[in-house]
N, C-alpha and C positions, 0 to 999 in steps of 0.2 A: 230287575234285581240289582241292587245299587252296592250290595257287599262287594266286602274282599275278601277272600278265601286266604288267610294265611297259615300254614301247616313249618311244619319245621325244616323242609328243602325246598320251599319255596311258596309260590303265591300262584291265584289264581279268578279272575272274575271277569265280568261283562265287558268287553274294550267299550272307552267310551264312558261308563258308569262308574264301577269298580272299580276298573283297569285302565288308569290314564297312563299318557307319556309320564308325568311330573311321577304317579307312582311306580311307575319302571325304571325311571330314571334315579329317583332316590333309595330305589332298592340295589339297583346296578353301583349305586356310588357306596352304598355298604359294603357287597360282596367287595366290591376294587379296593377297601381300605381294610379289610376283612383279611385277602389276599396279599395285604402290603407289595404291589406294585410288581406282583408277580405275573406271570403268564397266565390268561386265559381262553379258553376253547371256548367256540361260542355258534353253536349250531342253531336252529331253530325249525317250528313245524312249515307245514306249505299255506298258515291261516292266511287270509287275505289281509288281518291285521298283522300278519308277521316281519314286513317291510317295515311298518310304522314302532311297530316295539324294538325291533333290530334298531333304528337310529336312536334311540332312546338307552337304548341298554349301551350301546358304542359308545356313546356320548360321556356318559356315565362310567365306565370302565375307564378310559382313555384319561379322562379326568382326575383318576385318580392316581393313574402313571402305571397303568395296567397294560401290558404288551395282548392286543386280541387276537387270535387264532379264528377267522372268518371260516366256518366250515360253508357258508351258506344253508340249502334246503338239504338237512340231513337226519336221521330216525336217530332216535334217543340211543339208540344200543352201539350208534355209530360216532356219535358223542361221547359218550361214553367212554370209550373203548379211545378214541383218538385222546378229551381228558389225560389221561394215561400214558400211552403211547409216548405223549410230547413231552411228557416232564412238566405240567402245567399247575401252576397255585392249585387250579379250581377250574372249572367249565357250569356253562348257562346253557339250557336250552330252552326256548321259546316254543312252548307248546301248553294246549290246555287236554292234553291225554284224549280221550273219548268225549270229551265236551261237544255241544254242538257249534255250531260254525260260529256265532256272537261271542263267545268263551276266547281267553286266551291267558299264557301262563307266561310262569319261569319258573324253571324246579334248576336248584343249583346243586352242584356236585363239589366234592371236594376231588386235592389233589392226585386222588387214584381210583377216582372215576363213578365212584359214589355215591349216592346220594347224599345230604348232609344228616350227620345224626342228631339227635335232641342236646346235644351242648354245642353242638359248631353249629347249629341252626338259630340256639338262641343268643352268642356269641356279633352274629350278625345281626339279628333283630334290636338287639339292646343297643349297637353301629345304629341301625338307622333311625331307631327313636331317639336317639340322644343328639341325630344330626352329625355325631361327631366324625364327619368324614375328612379323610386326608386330602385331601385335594392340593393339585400339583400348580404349578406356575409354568407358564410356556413353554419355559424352557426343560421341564422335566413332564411334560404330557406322552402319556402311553404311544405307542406306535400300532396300527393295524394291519394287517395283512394277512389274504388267500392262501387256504390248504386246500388243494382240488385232489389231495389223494386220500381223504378218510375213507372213501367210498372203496378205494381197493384194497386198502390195508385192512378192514372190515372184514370183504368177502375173502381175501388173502387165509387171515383167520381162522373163519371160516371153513372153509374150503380143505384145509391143513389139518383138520380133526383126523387123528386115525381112525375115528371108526367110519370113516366114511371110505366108498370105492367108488369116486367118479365113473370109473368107465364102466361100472356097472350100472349105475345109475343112470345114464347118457343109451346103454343098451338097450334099456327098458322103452325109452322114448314114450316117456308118460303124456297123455294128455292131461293140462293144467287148465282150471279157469282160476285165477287169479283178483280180486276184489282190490285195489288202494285206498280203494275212499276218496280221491284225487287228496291225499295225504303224501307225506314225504317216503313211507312206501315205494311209490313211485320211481326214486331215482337209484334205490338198490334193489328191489324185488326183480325187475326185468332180468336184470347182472347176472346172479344169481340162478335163478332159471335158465336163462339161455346157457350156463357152464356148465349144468346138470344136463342140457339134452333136451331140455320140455320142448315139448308142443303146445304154447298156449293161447290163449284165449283170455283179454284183458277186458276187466269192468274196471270204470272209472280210474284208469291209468292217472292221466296228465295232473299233475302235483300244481293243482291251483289253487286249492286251498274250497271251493265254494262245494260242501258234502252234498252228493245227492240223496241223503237217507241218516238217520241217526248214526253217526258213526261208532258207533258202538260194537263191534264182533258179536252181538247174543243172538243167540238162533234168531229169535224174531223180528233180528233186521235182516236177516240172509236170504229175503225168499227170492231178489233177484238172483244171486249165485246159484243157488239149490237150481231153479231154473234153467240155468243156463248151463250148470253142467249137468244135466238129463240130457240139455238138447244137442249138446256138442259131445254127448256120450264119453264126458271126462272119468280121467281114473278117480280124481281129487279135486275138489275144490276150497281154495287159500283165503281168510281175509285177514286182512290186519287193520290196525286202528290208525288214526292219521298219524304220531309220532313211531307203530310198525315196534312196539315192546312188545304186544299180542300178537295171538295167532288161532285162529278158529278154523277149524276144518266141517269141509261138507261132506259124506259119503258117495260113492258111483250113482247112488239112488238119487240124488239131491237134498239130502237129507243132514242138517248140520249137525255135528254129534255133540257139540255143546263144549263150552269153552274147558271145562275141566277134565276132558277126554284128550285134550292138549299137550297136558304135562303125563295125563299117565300115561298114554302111548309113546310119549319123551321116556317116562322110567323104564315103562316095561323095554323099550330097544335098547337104553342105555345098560343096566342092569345087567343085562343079559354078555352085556361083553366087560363090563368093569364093577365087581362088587365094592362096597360101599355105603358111608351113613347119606340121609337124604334128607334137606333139608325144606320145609312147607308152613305155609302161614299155619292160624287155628283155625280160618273157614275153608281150607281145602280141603277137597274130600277125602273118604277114607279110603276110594280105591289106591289110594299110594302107600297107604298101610298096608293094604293086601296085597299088592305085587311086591311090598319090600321084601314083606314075611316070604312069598312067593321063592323069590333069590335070596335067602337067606342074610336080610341087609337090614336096618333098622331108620327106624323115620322121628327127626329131632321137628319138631315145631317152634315157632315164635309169633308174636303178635303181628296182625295185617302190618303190611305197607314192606316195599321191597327192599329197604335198608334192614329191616331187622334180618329178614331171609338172607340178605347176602350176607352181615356181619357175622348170622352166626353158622353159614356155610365155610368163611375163613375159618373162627375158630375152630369148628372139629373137623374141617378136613372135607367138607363134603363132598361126592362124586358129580352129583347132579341136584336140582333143586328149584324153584321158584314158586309161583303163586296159581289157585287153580283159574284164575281169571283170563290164560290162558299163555301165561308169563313162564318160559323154560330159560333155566340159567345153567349155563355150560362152562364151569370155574376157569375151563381149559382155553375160550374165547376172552370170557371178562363176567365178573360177578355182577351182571344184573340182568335182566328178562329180553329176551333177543330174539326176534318171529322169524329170523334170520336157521337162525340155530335149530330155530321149532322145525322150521320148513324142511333144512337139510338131514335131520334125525328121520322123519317123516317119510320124504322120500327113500331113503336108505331102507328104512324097517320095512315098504313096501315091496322095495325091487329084492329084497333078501323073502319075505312073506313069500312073493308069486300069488298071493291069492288079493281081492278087492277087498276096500277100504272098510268097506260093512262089515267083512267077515272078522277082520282083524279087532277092528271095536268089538263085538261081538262076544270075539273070546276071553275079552274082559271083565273083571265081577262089574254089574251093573247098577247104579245107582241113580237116584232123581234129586235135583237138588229146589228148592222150595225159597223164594229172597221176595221178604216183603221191607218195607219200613214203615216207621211211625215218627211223624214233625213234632217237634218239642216248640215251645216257644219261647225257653230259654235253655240253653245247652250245660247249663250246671244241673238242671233235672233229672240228667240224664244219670249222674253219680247216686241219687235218692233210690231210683226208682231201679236201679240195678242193688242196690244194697237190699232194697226190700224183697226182689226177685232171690237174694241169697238166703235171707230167711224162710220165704216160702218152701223153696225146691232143696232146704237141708238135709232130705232123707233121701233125695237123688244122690247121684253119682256127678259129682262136681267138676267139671275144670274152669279154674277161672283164670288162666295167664290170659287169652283180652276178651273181658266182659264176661257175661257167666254161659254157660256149656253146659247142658245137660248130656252124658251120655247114655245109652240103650246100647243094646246088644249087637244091633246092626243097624241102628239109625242115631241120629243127634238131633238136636234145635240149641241156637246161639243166638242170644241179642247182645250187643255191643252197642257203643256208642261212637259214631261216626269223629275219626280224627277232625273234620273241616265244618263239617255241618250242623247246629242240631235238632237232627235224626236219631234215633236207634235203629240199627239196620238187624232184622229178624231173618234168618237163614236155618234152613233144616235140609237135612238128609234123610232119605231112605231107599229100600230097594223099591217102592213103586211112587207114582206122585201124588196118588191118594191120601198117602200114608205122609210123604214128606208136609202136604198142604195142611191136611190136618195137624199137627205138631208147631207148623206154624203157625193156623189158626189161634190152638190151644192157645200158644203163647200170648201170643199180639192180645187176648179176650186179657187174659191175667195182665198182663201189661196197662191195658187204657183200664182196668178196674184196680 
């Protein structure tokens, strides 16, 4: 596949096809004129390609009289969050999210750590199609230089939440198996855990970048984990995605409880100590509805993708929030999706619980979630055939803030049309998977007819 995936925080495609030096480098020479010669944070994933786009995106920066902020191999939330921290134009990170190992990105941030929104994203796009980049002369080229403390000022952070009680947690001396993905995970997840007290047990630590398995966090890449915490008779077991925004959990059984059981076990422990609005994409699930109502708290929605989530957790104020793809944002660390944050809410609600991981899931309302798609072979189709689906389903119960929503009583089905791709991506809900597949079915039949 020889695309480029361009989205409005950044790019993404095949190193090598898609994804050359010449295209990293004219996109890094946008953001640096974009940024007018301001400070940049500049982290990236553990891809094996991440050395070769790092000189490419340096190059580029520097050139345009951009001072670089080198985090080296750091997770997006640590990025982020340092962005910020430093007083910086903007930050770049060098990752392709859950792609698999050929993939590779840049999602660029603005100056408080951000993702870019739909007018600072096309701001820059319009920079680099026009070429018109500032570029400096010798004597006014960027300057670069190492920050080796994002990493602690992260778990710092972190760590600093009130609701959390280290030495409670440290008490418990939980067994951990732990997943990186040999992702950037890696160089804060250990941290992290050993300041909590775990006892763990590492798969795929060392951050080099080469996945041994789809790195994706969905139950059905987890079955080494599941495994390995039966056999090491773990409390818990952890995965994250190579840039460590996600966070999937396994139960004592080995059993993964699915990425959307992430954020509601984030709400129900948060919730329960700070009431509050909650803020969630349109395909996450509705268990977040029901422990809002639960604690007497109400759940604002916005269309996928983590900028909307976190712009419009600034506006109203929200307590807690993110995506159910297994993305928890903690306003109190930094507004975007942090496996950091997941982990440490996680082990807290367990050592306050006393009881195992299954039970706790458990006494959650329970749902199954149903994700097909369907290839388009031109992505403006995608607008036709979702107009026609609004005619169809007018005597449903409608929501259409992204793409159209059917609701039911206790289930939904949603097709959207894919921000990067064109796909329509079909998703349903309900309390069995029967019920969810079917819904999807329905759908997807009415769709290709």
């Amino acid at each position: 596949m020889s695309q480029l995936m361009i989205s409005i925080s950044g790019i993404r495609g095949v190193v090598g096809e898609g994804l050359t030096p010449e295209v990293a480098l004219t996109f890094a020479q946008a953001f640096g004129t974009y940024c007018k010669t301001g400070k940049v944070v500049l982290g990236r994933d553990s891809r094996v390609s991440g050395p070769m786009l790092h000189g490419a995106v340096t190059a580029g920066l520097l050139a345009t009289g951009c001072e670089v902020v080198d985090l080296g191999i750091a997770s997006t939330p640590t990025t982020q969050l340092a962005t910020e921290k430093q007083h910086a134009a903007g930050g770049i990170i060098l990752t392709a999210s859950h792609n698999p190992v050929m993939w590779n990105g840049m999602k660029l941030l603005a100056h408080d750590g951000l993702f870019l929104d739909g007018e600072e994203g096309a701001k820059v796009n319009a920079i680099r199609a026009s070429r018109a980049f500032a570029l400096k002369t010798w004597d006014q080229l960027g300057a670069l230089r190492a920050y080796n403390n994002a990493v602690s000022d992260h778990l710092q952070a972190v760590l600093s939440l009130p609701y959390l009680n280290v030495e409670q947690i440290r008490r418990r001396r939980f067994k951990v198996v732990a997943d990186c993905v040999n992702g950037a995970g890696g160089v804060i997840v250990p941290q992290l855990l050993d300041s909590l007290g775990c006892d763990v047990t590492y798969l795929n630590l060392e951050p080099h970048g080469r996945f041994p398995r789809n790195p994706e966090p969905t139950p059905e890449n987890l079955t080494e984990l599941g495994r390995a915490v039966q056999e090491h008779r773990a409390d818990i077991g952890l995965a994250v995605d190579p840039d460590a925004d996600r966070l999937a959990l396994v139960s004592e059984k080995g059993k993964p409880l699915g990425e959307e059981y992430t954020l509601a076990l984030a709400v129900d422990f948060f919730l329960r100590r700070k009431k509050g609005k909650v803020a969630v994409n349109a395909s996450t699930s509705r268990v977040i509805d029901d422990l809002a109502e639960k604690h007497g708290c109400t759940v604002e929605r916005t269309k996928v993708g983590e900028i909307n989530v976190a712009k419009r957790m600034r506006e109203i104020g929200a307590v807690i929030g993110g995506e159910g793809n297994g993305g928890v944002i903690s306003p109190e660390v930094h507004l975007g999706r942090d496996s950091l944050v997941g982990i440490a809410f996680m082990l807290q609600h367990l050592a306050e619980f006393q009881g195992p991981l299954s039970e706790l899931h458990h006494a959650l309302p329970q749902y199954v979630m149903c994700r097909k798609k369907l290839e388009l072979d031109d992505q403006q189709k995608a607008k036709a055939v979702l107009q026609k689906l609004q005619d169809v389903y007018a005597h449903e119960q409608l929501d259409l803030l992204d793409g159209i929503k059917i609701l039911h009583e206790r289930s939904w089905v949603q097709v959207r049309a894919s921000n990067t791709e064109p796909i329509l991506r079909i998703m349903s809900e309900a309390p069995t998977a029967e019920a969810a597949e079917q819904l999807c079915d329905e759908l997807m039949r009415v769709v290709q007819n």
